[in-house]
C-alpha positions as YAML, in Angstrom:
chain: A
units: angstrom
residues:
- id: 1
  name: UNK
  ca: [-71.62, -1.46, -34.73]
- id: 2
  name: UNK
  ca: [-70.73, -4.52, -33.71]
- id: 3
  name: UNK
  ca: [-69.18, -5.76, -37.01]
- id: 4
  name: UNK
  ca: [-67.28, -2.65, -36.77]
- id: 5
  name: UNK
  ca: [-65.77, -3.68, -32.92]
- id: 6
  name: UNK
  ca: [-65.14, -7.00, -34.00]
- id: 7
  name: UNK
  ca: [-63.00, -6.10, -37.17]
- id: 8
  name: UNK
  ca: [-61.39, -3.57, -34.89]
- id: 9
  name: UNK
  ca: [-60.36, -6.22, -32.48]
- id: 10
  name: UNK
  ca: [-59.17, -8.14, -35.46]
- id: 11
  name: UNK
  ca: [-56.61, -5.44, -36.33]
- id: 12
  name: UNK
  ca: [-53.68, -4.92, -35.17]
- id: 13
  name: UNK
  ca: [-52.09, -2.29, -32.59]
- id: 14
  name: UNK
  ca: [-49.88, -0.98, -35.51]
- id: 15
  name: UNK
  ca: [-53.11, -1.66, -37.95]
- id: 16
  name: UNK
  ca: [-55.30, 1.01, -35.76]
- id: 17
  name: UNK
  ca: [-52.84, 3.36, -35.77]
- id: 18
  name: UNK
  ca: [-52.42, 3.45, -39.56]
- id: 19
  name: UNK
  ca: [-56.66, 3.93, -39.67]
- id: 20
  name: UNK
  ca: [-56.51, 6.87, -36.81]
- id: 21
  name: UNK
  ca: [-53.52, 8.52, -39.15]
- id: 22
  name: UNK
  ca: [-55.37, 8.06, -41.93]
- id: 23
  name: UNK
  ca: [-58.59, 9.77, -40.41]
- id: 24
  name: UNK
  ca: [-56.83, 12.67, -38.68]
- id: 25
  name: UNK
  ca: [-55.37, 13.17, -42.11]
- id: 26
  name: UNK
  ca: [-58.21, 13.91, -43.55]
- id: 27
  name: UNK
  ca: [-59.77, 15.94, -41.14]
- id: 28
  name: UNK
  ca: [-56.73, 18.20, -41.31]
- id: 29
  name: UNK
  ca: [-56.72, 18.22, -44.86]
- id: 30
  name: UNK
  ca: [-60.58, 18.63, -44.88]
- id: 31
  name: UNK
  ca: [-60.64, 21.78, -42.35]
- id: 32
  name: UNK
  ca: [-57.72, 23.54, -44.20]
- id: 33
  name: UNK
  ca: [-59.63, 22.65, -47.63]
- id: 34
  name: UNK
  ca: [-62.95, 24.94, -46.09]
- id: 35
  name: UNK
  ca: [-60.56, 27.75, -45.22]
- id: 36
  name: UNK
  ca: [-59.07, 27.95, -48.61]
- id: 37
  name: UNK
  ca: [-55.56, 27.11, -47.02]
- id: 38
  name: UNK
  ca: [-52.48, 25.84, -48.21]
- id: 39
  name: UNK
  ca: [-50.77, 22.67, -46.70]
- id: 40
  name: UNK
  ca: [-46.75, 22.26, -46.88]
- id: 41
  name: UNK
  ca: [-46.39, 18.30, -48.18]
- id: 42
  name: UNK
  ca: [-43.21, 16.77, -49.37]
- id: 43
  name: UNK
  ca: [-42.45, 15.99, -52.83]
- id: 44
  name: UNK
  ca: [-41.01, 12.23, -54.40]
- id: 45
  name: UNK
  ca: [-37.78, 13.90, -53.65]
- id: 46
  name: UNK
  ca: [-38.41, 15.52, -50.20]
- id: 47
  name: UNK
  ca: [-38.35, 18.87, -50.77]
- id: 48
  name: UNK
  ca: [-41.51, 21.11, -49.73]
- id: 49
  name: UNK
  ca: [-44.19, 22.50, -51.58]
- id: 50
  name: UNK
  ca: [-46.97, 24.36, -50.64]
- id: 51
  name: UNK
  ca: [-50.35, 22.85, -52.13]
- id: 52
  name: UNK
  ca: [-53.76, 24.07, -51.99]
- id: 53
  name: UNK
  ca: [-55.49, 21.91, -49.06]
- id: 54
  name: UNK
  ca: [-58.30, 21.43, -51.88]
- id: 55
  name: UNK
  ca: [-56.48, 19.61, -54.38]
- id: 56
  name: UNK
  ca: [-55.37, 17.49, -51.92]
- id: 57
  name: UNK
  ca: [-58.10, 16.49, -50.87]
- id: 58
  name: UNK
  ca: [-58.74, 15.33, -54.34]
- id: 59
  name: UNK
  ca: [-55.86, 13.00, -54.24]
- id: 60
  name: UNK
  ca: [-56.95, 11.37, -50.53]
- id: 61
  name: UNK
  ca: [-58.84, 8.62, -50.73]
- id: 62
  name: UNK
  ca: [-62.22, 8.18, -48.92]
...
């Protein structure tokens, strides 16, 4: 835990909030995957598609 702290003091502000995006993207993508839900992402050209929460979950990394 306290390698943990100390890497988190390391980061920085704009660092930690990239990590707690990154989490709270996959716990939205992870609920919505158990519910056998769709999730409305944007495409390379920024139009919206609706995509099965569990194939995108396939795509997130760990």
């Amino acid at each position: 835990m306290e390698k943990a702290n100390s890497l988190l003091q390391d980061m920085t502000f704009t660092d930690k909030v990239m990590v707690g995006l990154k989490k709270a993207l996959r716990n939205l993508v992870e609920e919505a995957a158990l519910n056998n839900e769709n999730l409305v992402v944007g495409d390379k050209n920024g139009n919206p598609a609706s995509v099965p929460a569990k194939e995108l979950l396939k795509a997130l990394p760990e």
